[in-house]
N, C-alpha and C positions, 0 to 999 in steps of 0.2 A: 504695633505702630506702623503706619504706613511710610516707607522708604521714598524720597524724591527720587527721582527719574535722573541719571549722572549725566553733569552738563559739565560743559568747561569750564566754570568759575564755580560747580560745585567742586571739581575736583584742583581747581587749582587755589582753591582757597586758604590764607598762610593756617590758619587756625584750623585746618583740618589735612594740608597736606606734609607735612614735616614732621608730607610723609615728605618665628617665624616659628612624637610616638616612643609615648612608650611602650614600644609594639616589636616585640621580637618574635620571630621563628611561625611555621605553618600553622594557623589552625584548620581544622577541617579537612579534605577531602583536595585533589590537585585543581577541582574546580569551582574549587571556594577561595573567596575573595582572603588574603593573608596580611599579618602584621607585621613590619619587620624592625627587629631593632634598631636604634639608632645605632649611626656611627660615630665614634666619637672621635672629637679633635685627640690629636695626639699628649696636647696638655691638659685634659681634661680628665684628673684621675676619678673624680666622684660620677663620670659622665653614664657608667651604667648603675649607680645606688641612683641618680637621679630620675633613669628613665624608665624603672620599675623592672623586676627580674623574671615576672613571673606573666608570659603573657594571655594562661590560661583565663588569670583575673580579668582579663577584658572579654570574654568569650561574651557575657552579657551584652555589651555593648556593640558589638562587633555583629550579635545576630539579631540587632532591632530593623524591623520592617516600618518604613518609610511609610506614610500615612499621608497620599500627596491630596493638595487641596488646590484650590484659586487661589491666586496670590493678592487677592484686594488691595491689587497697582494693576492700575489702567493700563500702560503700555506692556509690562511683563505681560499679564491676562491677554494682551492683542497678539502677541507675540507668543503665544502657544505656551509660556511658561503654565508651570508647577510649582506648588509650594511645599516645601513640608521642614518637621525638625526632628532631630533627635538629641539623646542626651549624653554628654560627655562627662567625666570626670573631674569634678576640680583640680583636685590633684592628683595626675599620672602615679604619683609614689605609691595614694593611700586608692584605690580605687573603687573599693568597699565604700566610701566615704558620700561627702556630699555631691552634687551633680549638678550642672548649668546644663539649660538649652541653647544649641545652636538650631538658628533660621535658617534657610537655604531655599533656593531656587533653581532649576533645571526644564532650560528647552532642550529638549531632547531631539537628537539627530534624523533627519528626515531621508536622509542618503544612508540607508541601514547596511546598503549595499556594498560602500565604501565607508563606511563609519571610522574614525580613526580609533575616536575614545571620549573621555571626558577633558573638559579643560576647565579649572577652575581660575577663580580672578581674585586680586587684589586689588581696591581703588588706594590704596594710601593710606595715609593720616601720620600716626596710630588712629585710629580711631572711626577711616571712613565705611560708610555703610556700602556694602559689595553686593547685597544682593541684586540689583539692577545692573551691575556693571557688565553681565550678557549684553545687553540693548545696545554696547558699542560695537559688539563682536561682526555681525550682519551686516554692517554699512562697510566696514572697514576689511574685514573677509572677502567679501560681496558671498550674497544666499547660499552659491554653489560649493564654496570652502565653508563656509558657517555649518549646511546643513549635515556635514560630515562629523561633526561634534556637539555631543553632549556640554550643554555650555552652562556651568553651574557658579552661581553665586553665592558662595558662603557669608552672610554677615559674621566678621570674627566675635572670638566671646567677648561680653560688655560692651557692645554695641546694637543697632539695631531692633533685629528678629530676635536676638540672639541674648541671652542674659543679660540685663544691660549694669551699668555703672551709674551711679546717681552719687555728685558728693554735694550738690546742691552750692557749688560754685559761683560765683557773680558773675565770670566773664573767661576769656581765655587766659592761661597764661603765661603768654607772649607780650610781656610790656618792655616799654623801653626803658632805661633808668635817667634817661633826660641828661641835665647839665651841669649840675652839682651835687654837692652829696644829699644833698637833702632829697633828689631825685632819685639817687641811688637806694639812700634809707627808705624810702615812699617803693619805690618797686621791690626791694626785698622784703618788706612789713606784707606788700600784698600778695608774694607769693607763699609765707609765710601764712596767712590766711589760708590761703587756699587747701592746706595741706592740713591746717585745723579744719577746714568745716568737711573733707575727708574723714577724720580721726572724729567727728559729732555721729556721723553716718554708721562706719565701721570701726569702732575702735582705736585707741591709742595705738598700737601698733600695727595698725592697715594690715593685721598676718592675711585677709582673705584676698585685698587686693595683690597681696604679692603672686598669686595665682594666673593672675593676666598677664601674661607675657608673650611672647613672641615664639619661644620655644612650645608653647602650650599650645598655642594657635598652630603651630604646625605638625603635634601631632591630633588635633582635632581635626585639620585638612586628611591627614591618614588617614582616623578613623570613620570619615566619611567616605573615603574610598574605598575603604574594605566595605563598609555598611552597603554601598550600592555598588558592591559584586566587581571592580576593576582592580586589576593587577598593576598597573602603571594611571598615571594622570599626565595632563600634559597643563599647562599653568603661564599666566597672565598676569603679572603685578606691575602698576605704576607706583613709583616714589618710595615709600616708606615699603610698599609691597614687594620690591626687588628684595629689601633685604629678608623678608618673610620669605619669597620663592629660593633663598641663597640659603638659609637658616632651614626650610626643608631640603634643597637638595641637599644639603650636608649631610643630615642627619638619617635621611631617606633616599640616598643616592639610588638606589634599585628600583625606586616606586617611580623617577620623572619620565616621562618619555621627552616633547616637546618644552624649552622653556625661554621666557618669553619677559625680559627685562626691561624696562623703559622708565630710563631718567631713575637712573640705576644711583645705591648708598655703598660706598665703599666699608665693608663691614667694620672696619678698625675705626670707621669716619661715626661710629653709630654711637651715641647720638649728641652728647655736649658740642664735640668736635664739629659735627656737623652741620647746627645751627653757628659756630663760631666760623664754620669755612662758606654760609650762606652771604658774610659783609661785604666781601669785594663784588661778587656777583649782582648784588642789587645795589652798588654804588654805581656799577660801570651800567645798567639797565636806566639807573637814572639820570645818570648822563647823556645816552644814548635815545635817552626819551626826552631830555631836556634841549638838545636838536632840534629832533620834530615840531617840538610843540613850540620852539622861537622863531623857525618856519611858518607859523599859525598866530603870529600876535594876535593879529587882526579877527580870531576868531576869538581867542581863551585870554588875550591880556596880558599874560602872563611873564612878558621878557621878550625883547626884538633879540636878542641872541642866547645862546645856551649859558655862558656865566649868570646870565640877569634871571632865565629861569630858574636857575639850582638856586641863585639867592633868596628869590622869592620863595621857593619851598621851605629854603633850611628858617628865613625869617618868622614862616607861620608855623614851623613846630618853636622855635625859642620862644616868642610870643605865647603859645599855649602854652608853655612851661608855666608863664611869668602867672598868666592867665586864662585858663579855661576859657575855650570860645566856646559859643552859643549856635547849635546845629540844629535847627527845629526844636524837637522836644530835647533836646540831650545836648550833651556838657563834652568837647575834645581837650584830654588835656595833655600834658606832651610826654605820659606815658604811651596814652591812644595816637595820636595824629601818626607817627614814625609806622607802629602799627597797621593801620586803616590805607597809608602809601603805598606799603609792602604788599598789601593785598592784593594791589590792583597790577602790581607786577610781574607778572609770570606769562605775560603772551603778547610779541612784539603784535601779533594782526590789533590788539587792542588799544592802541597807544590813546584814542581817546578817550576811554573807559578811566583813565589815569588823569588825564586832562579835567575832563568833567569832574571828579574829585576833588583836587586840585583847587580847581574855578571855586569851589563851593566852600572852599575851607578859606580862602584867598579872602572871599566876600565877608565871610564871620570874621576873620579877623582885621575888615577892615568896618565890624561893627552893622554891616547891611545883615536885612535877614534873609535867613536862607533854608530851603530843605536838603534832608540827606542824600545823598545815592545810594546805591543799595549797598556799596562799601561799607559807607561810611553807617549805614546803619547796623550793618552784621557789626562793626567794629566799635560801637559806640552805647549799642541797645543791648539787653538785658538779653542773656541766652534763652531761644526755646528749649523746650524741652528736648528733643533732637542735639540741639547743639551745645545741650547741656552734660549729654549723655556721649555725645563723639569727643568735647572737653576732658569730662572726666576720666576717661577710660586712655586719649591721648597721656594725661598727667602720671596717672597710674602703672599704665606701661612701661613708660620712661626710665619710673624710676624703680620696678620691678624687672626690669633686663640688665640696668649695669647703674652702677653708685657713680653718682656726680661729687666732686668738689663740695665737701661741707665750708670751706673757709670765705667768706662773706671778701678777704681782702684778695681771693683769688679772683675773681671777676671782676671785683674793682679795678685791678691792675691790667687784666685784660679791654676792660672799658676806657681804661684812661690812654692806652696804649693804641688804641684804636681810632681815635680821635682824629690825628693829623691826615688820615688817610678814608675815612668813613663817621661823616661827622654829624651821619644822620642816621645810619642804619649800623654804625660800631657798639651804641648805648644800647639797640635793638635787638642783634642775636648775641652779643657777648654779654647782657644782663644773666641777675640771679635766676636759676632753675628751683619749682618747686625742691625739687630732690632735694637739695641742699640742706629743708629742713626736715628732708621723711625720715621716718621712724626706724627704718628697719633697712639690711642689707637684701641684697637681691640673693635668692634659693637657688638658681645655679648661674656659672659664670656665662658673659655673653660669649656669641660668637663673632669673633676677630681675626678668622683665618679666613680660607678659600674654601674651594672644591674641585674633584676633575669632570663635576655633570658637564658635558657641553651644553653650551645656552647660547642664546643671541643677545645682545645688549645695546638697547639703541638710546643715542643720548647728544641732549641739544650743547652746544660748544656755550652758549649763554644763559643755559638754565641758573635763576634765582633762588630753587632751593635744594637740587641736587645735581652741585658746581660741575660741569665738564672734566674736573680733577677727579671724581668720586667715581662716575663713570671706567674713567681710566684706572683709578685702584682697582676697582673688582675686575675687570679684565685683565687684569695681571695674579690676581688670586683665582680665577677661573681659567687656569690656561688652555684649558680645550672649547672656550668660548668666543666667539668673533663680534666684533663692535662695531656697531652703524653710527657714524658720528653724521648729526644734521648741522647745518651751519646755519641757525635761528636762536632767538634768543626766545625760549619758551620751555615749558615744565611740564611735559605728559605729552608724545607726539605722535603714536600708535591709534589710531580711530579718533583722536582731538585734534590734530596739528595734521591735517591733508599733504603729506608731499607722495610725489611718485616715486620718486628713488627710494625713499624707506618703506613703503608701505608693497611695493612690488617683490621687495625682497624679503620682508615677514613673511609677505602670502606662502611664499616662496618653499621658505622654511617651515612654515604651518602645516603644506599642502604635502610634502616629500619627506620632514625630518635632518634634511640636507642641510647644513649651513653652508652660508659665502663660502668660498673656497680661501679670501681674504678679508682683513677689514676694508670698509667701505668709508669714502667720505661723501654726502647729500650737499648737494645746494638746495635754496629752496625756489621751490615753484613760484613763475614770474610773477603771478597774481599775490605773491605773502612777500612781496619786497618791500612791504613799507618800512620794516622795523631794521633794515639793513645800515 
């Protein structure tokens, strides 16, 4: 399947970004590429039955030659990539056992001279497709830093290139539970769904999907470095991918060289926690958007001042509650509309990307016809296949790295509680999680500690779905880690989000290994003051 080219509303997309080896001891020769055992959290007594004992068992896997091809994507192919895959383990325990392919991609270093190493990337999700995520590195490097590294994109497994997931889903599931119970019953009934037509796919008790997880995916990252001969990686993760680059450097402290956080998950925040600490963030984003655009009557309609805009929005999602508005071909109803908002929030230069949505939802519910934007159609229209597959595999993940709350009155009460303070986006992250109805417990526990890798950690004071607070936790569990705090309201800001201040001092750290000697605070560049 051919991978989209990562753009800024691919990767800040809510439904895709909210957004980590069983490999111990030398094989081979001192100049063959090595496994190394994880390390295990201190609380973590089953941490070496989990992550296999025996690391001869991977010797297979470990000496498969890469079969590299054209990557049939236009910009990768212009950009001198490669493509190729190999195969990993299902399960690190049983490694005899069944096998997934992982997809990958590799521009290789043009400066052989000063070559650092590889640097592999995470775009997010769970669930986002990484093999393109090279194509940010160039621009935002610039050639002369880029050319020094092997810049590899792994699609994680059940995604992609990469073994995929299929549960043959309706839609995301990220719904709101709206405004009464009968809203709430209707959002838990569909997340309940969702976890059935899982269990039509694979089985009553998902045992395969518990395989995709976060720990798995990071030692598939290993054993990709050992397969292409590196003794260290250097690493790139936005959103959901900080805590995959946190979840390896734990466990493969001795394999990071360089690493490389941005719009960082405070581990302990992962992941119920996290969409419940995403409400205040996108109340105060709406607020601060509902300024602007009362500055803008005259353009969008919408309210000559900020109270009259917030009421007009909260008015057209109670309205679709009552009634399903009519959006071209499709139906908003007020699990979608809260939804379909959230999306368009995650980057202050954008504010009329949110407006135009807005406009269009305003008009339906005032009965005119109208067409979608392109929100409101990812939000409204029937998953493709792509985004059926980055769906599934987000659902799966979830609840294959740590048990959510089975009690249907636990959410309720965090939704009712929610209310007086987020009365549009409390029903929306505090709703029921599929988990609630999965089948099975997750096969090892998550990761909820730190590390001492040093890393850089850059993170927006107004990011919508990994809070400025989140940022701040893992820089307190990474204490040999320094933090670039930007003063913007946006979610991904490393080759997405242009400022000088942070992107001078990545280079920085890219180019030497060096971090700040302190943390850092950004303003942002005069030209992105809209969203101030």
């Amino acid at each position: 399947m051919r991978a989209r080219p990562v753009t800024r509303r691919g990767l800040r997309h809510v439904t895709r970004t909210l957004a980590a080896g069983a490999l111990a001891a030398a094989l081979g020769t001192a100049a063959s590429p090595t496994l190394a055992q994880a390390s295990p959290e201190p609380s973590l007594s089953r941490a070496t039955a989990v992550t296999g004992d025996d690391p001869a068992s991977l010797r297979r896997f470990v000496e498969q030659r890469p079969r590299w091809t054209a990557c049939d994507h236009k910009e990768l192919d212009e950009a001198g990539a490669r493509c190729a895959r190999i195969q990993v383990p299902l399960d690190y325990r049983r490694p005899e056992g069944r096998t997934l392919t992982i997809g990958f991609s590799r521009i290789k270093a043009t400066d052989t001279r000063n070559r650092i190493g590889l640097m592999m990337h995470n775009s997010g999700g769970p669930g986002g497709i990484t093999l393109d995520m090279p194509l940010l590195d160039a621009p935002a490097m610039g050639r002369e830093l880029a050319a020094r590294y092997d810049l590899i994109g792994m699609d994680p497994r059940g995604v992609g290139r990469s073994s995929p997931v299929r549960c043959g889903t309706s839609g995301h599931w990220l719904r709101s539970a709206g405004y009464d119970a009968e809203g709430f019953r209707a959002q838990a009934r569909y997340e309940a769904d969702l976890v059935k037509s899982c269990q039509r796919v694979y089985g009553e008790d998902l045992s395969y999907l518990g395989h995709f997880t976060t720990r798995n995916t990071a030692r598939d990252m290993d054993l990709l470095r050992a397969v292409l001969g590196e003794r260290k990686t250097s690493y790139f993760g936005i959103s959901y991918g900080t805590y995959l680059g946190a979840v390896y450097a734990q466990m493969f402290p001795s394999r990071v060289d360089r690493l490389l956080l941005d719009s960082a998950i405070d581990p302990a925040q992962w992941y119920v926690p996290g969409f419940r600490d995403a409400t205040s963030a996108n109340e105060e984003y709406l607020d601060t958007w509902a300024a602007w655009a009362a500055r803008r009557h005259g353009t969008y309609g919408l309210g000559d001042s900020a109270a009259k805009v917030r009421a007009t929005v909260e008015g057209i999602a109670r309205q679709a509650a009552r009634t399903p508005l009519r959006v071209g071909p499709y139906t908003a109803d007020g699990q979608q509309v809260p939804q379909a908002l959230a999306m368009t929030m995650a980057d202050d230069r954008e504010f009329a990307w949110t407006a135009e949505t807005v406009r269009v939802l305003h008009d339906a519910a005032r009965g005119r016809t109208v067409e979608p934007t392109e929100a409101l159609k990812a939000a409204l229209g029937p998953p493709d296949d792509e985004a059926e597959v980055q769906n599934s595999l987000q659902m799966a993940l979830q609840c294959a790295d740590r048990a959510a709350p089975r009690e249907l009155s636990w959410y309720r009460g965090n939704i009712e509680r929610s209310r007086a303070t987020a009365p549009l986006f409390g029903p929306l992250f505090n709703g029921v999680h599929p988990c609630a109805f999965w089948p099975s417990e997750p096969v090892e526990p998550p990761m909820t500690g730190g590390n001492d890798v040093p890393g850089l950690i850059v993170q927006a004071t107004g990011d919508t779905r990994t809070s400025y607070a989140n940022g701040q936790g893992l820089h307190r569990k990474m204490p040999n880690s320094r933090l670039i705090t930007l003063k913007a309201r946006v979610h991904g800001v490393y080759g997405l989000y242009p400022n000088a201040c942070v992107h001078r001092q990545v280079n920085d750290y890219l180019r030497t290994g060096d971090l700040p000697a302190r943390d850092t605070t950004c303003e942002k560049d005069p030209a992105d003051a809209v969203g101030r």
